[in-house]
N, CA, C and O atoms as a GROMACS GRO file, in nm:
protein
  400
    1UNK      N    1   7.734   7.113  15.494
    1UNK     CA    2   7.771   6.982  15.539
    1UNK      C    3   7.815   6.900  15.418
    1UNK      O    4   7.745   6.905  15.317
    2UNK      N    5   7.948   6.809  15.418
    2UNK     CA    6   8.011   6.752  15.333
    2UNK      C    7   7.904   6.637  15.263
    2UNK      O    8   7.828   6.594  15.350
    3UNK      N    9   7.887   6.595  15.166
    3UNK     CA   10   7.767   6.462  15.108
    3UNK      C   11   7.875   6.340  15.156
    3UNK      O   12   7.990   6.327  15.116
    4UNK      N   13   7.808   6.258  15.248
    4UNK     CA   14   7.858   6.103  15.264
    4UNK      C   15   7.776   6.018  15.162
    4UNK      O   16   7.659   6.023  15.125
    5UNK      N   17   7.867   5.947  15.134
    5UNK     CA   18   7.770   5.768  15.017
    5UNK      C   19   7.847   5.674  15.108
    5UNK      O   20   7.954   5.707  15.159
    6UNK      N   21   7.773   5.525  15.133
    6UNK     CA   22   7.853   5.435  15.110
    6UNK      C   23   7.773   5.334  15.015
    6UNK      O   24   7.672   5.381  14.962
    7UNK      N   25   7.798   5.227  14.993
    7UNK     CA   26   7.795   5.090  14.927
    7UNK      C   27   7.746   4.966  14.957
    7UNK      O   28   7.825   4.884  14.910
    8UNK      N   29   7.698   4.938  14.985
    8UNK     CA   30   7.664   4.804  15.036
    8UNK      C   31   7.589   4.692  14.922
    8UNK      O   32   7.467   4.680  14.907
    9UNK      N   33   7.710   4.606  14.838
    9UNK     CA   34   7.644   4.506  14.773
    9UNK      C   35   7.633   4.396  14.847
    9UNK      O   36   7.694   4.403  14.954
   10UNK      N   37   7.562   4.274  14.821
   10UNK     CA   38   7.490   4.194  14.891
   10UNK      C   39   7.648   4.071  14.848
   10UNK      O   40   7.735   4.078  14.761
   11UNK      N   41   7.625   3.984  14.944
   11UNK     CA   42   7.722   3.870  14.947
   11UNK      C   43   7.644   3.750  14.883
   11UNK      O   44   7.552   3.802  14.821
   12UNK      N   45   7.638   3.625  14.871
   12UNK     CA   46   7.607   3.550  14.830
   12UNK      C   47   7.580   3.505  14.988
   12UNK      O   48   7.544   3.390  14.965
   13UNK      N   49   7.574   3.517  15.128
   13UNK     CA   50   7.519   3.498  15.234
   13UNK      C   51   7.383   3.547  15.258
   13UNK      O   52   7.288   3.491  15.314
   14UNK      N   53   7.394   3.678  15.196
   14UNK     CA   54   7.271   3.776  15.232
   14UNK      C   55   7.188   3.816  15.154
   14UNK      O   56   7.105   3.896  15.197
   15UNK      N   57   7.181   3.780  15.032
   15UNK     CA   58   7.116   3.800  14.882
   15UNK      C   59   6.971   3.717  14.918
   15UNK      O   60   6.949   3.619  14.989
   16UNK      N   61   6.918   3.769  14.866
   16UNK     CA   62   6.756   3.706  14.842
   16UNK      C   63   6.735   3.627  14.726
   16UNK      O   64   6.724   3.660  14.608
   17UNK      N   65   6.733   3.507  14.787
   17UNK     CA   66   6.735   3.384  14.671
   17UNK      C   67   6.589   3.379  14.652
   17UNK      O   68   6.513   3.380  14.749
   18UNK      N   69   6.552   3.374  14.542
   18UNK     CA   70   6.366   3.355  14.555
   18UNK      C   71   6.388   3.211  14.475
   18UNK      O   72   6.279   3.180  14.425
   19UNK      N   73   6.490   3.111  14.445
   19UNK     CA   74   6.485   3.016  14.318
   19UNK      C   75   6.392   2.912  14.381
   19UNK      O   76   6.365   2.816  14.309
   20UNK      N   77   6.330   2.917  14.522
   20UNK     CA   78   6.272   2.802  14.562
   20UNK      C   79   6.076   2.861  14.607
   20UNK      O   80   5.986   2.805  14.671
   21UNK      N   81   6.083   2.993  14.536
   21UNK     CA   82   5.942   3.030  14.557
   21UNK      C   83   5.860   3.002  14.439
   21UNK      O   84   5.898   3.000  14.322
   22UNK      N   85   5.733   2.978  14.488
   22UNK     CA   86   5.700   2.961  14.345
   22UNK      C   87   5.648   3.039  14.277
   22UNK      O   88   5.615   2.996  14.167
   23UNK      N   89   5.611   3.218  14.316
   23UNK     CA   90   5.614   3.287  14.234
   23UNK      C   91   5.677   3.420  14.339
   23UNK      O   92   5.694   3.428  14.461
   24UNK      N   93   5.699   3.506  14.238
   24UNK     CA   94   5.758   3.634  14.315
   24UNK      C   95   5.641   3.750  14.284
   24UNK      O   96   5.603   3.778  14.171
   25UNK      N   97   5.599   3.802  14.390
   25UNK     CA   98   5.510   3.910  14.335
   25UNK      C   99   5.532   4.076  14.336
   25UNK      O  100   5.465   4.168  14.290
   26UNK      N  101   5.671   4.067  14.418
   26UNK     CA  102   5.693   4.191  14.470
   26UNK      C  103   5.782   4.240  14.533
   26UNK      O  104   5.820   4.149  14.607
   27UNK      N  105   5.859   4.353  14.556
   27UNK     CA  106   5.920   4.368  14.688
   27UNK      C  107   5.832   4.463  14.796
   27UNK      O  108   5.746   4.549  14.779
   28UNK      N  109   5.902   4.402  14.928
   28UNK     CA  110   5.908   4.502  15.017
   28UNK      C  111   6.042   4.550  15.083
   28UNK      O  112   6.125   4.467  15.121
   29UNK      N  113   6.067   4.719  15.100
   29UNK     CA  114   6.106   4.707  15.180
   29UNK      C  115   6.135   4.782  15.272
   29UNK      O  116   6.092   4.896  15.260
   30UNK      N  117   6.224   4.745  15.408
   30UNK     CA  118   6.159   4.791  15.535
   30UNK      C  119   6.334   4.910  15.567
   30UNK      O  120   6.440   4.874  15.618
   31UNK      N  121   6.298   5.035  15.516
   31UNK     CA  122   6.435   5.106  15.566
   31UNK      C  123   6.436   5.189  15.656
   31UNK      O  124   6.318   5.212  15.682
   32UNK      N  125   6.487   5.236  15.706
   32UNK     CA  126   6.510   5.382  15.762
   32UNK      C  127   6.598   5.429  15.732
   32UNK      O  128   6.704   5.368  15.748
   33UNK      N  129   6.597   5.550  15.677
   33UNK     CA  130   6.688   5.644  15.667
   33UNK      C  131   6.622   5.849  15.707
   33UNK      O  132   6.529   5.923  15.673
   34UNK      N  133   6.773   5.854  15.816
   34UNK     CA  134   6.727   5.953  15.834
   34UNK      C  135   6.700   6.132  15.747
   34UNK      O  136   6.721   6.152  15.627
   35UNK      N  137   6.658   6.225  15.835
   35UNK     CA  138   6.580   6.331  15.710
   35UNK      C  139   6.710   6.330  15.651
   35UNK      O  140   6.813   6.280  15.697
   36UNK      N  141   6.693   6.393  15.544
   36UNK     CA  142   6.807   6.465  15.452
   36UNK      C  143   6.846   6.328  15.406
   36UNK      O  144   6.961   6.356  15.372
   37UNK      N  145   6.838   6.230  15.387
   37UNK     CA  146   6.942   6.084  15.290
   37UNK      C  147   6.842   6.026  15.249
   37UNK      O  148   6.730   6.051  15.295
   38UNK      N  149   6.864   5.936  15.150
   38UNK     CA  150   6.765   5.852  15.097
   38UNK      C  151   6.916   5.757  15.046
   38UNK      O  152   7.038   5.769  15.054
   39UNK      N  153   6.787   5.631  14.977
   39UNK     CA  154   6.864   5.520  14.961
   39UNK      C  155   6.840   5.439  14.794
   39UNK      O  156   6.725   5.417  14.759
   40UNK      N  157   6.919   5.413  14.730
   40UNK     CA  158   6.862   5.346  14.599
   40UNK      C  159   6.882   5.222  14.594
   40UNK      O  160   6.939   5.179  14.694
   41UNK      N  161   6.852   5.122  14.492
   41UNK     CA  162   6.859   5.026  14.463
   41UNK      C  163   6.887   5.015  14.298
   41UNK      O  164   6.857   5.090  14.205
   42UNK      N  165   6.963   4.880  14.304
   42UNK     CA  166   6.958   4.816  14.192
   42UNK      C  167   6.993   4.660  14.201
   42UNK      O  168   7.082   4.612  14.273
   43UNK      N  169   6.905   4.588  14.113
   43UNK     CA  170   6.898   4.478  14.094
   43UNK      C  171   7.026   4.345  14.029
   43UNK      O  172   7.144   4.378  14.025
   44UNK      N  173   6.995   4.240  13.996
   44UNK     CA  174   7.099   4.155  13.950
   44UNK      C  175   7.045   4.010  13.952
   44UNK      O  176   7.046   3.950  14.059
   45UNK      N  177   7.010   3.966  13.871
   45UNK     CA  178   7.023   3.808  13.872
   45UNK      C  179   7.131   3.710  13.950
   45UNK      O  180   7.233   3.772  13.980
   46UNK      N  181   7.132   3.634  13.971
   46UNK     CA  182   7.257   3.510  14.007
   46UNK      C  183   7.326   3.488  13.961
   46UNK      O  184   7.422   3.434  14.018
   47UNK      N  185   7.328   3.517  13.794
   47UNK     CA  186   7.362   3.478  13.694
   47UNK      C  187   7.544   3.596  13.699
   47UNK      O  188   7.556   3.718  13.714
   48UNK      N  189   7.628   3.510  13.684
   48UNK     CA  190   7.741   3.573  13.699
   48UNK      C  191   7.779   3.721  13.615
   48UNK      O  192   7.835   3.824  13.653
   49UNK      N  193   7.716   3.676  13.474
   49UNK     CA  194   7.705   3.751  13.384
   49UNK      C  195   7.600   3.844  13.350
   49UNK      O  196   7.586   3.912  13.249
   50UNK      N  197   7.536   3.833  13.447
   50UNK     CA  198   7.393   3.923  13.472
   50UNK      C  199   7.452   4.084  13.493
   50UNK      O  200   7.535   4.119  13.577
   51UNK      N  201   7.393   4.159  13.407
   51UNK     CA  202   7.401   4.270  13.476
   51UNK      C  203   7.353   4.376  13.530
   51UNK      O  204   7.233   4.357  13.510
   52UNK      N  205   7.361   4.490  13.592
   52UNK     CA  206   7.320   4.550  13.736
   52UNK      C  207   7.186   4.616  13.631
   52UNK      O  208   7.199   4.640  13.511
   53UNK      N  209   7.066   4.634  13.708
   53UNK     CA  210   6.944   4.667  13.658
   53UNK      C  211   6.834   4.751  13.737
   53UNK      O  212   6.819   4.712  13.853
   54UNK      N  213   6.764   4.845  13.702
   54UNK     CA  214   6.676   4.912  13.737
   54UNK      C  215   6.601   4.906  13.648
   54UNK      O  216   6.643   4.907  13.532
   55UNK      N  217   6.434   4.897  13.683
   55UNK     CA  218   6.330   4.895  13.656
   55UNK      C  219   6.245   4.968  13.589
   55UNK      O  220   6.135   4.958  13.644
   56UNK      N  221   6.241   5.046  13.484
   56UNK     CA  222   6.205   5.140  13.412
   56UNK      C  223   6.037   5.133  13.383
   56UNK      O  224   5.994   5.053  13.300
   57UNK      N  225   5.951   5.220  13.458
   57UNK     CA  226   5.813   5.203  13.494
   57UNK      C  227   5.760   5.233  13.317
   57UNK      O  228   5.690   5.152  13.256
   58UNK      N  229   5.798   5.337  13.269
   58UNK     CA  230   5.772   5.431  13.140
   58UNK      C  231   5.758   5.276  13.054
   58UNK      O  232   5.650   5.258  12.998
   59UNK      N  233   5.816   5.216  13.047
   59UNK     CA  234   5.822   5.083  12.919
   59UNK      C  235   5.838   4.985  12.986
   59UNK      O  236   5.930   4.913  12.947
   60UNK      N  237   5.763   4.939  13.108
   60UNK     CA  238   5.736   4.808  13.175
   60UNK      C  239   5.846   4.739  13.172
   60UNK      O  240   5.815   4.623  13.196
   61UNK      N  241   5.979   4.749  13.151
   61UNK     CA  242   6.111   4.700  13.116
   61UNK      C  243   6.173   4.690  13.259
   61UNK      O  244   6.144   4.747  13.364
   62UNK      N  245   6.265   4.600  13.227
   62UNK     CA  246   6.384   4.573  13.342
   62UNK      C  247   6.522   4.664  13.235
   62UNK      O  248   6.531   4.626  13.118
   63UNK      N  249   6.614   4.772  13.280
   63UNK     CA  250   6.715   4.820  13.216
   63UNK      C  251   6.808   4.846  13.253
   63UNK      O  252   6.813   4.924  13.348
   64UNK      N  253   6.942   4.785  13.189
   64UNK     CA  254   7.076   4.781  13.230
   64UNK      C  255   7.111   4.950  13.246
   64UNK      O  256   7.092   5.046  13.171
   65UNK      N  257   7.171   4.937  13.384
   65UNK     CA  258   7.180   5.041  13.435
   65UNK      C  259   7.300   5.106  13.295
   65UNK      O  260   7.347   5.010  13.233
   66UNK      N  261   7.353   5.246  13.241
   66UNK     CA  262   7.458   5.273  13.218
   66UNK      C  263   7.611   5.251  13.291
   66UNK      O  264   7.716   5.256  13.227
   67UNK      N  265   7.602   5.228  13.431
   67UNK     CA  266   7.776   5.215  13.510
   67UNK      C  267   7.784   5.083  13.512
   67UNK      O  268   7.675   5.056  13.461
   68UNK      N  269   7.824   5.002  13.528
   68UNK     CA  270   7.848   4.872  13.554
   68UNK      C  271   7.900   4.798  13.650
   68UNK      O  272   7.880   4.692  13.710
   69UNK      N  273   7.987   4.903  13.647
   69UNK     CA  274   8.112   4.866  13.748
   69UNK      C  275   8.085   4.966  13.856
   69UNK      O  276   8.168   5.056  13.869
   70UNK      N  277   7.961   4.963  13.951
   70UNK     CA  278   7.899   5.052  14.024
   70UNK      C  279   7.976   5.101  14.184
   70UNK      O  280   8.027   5.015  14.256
   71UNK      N  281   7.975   5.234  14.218
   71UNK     CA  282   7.986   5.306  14.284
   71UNK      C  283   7.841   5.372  14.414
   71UNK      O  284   7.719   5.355  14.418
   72UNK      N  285   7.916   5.428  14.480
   72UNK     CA  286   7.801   5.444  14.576
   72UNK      C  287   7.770   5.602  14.500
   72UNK      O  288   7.654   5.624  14.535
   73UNK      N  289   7.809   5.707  14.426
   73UNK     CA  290   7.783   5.757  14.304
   73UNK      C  291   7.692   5.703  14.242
   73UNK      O  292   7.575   5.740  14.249
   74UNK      N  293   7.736   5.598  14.166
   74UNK     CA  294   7.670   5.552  14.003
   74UNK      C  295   7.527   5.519  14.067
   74UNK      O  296   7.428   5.582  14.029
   75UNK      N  297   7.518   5.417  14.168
   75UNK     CA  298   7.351   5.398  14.232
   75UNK      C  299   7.292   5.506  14.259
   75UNK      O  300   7.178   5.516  14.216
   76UNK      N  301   7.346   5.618  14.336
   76UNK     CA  302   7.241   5.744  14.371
   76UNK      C  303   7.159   5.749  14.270
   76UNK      O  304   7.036   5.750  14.273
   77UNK      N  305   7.264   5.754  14.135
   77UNK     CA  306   7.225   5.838  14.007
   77UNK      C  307   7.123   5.770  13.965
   77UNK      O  308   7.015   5.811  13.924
   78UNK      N  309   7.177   5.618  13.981
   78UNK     CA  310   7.095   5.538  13.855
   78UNK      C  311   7.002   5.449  13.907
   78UNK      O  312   6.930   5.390  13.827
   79UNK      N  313   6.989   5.427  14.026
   79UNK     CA  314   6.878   5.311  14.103
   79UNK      C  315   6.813   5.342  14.146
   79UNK      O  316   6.838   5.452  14.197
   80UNK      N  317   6.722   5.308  14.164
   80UNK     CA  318   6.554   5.270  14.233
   80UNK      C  319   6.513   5.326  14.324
   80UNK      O  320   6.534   5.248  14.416
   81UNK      N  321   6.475   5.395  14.356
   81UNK     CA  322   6.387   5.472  14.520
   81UNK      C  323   6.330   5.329  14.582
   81UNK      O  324   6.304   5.235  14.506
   82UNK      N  325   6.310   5.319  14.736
   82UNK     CA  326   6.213   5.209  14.808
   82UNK      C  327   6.124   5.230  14.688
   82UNK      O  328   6.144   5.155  14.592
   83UNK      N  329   5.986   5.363  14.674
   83UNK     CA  330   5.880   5.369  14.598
   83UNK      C  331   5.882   5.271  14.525
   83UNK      O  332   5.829   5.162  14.545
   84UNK      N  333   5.991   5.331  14.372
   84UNK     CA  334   5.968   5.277  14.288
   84UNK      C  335   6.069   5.117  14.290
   84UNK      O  336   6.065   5.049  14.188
   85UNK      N  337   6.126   5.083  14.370
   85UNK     CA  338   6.115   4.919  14.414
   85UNK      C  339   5.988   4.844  14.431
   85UNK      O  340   5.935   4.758  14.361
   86UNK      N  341   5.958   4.892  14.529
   86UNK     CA  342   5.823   4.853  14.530
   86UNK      C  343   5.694   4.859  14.435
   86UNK      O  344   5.590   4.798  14.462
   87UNK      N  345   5.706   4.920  14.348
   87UNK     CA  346   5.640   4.988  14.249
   87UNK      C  347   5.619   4.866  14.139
   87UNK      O  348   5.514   4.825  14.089
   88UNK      N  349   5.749   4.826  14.117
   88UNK     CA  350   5.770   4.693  13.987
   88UNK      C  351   5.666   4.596  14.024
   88UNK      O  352   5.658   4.527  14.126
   89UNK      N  353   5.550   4.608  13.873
   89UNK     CA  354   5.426   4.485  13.934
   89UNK      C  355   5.530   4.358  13.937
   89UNK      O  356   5.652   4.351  13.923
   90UNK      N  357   5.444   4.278  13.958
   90UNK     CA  358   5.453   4.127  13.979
   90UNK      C  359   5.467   4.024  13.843
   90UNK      O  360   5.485   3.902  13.845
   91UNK      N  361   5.445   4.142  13.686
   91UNK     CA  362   5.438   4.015  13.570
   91UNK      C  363   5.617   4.081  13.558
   91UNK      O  364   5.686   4.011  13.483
   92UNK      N  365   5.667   4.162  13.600
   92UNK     CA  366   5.789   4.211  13.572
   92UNK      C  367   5.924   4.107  13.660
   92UNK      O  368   6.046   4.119  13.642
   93UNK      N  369   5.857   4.013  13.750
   93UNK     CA  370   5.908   3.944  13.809
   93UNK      C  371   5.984   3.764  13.744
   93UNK      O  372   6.068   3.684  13.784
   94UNK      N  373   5.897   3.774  13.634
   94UNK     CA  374   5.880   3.663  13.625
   94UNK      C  375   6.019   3.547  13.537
   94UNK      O  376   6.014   3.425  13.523
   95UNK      N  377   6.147   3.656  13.487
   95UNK     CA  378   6.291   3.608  13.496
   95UNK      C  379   6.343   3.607  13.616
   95UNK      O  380   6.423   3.513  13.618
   96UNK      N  381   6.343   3.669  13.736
   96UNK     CA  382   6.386   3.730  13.848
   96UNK      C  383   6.441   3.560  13.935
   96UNK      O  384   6.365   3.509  14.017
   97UNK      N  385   6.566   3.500  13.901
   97UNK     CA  386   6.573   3.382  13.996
   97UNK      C  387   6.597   3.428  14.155
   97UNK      O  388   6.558   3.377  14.260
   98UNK      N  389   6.682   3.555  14.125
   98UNK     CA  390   6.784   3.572  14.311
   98UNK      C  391   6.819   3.695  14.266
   98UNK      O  392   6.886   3.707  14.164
   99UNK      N  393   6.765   3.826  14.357
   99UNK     CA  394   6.816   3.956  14.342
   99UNK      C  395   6.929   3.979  14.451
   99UNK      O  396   6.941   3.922  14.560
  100UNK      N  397   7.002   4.070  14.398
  100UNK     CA  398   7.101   4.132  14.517
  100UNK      C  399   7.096   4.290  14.453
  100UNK      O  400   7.158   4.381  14.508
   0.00000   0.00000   0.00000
């Protein structure tokens, strides 16, 4: 069977603004995907010039992904499992204004 990807970055409609919480402790989140696919993530500030980020557990770090200019490719490779989304404690939060 052929491998499908697609893409889905967040709009400035649908992005999770946290700038009005007063602290962030975490994510959740709620997917389905069926057997055989999984799904990654990567992060981003608001900040125009922010760039795309995954969470590196090994050195408690937030780290600029290597692609930049991301693909539904470059995320497989380089972003986040739900797990380890969820995984990032809560002091790792604490630049985090608005993820997409």
């Amino acid at each position: 069977m052929a491998t499908k990807q697609s893409l889905l970055i967040t709009t400035t409609a649908n992005r999770a603004d946290v700038s009005d919480f007063p602290t962030l402790t975490g994510f959740a989140v709620d997917e389905t995907t069926p057997d055989g696919t999984s799904t990654r993530y990567l992060v981003k500030t608001s900040d125009d010039s922010a760039t795309w980020q995954a969470y590196d557990a090994s050195s408690s770090a937030w780290k600029d992904v290597e692609t930049q200019d991301i693909t539904a490719s470059s995320v497989m490779n380089e972003g986040m499992s739900k797990t380890a989304l969820e995984a990032v404690p809560a002091s790792a939060m604490t630049e985090r204004r608005c993820m997409r």
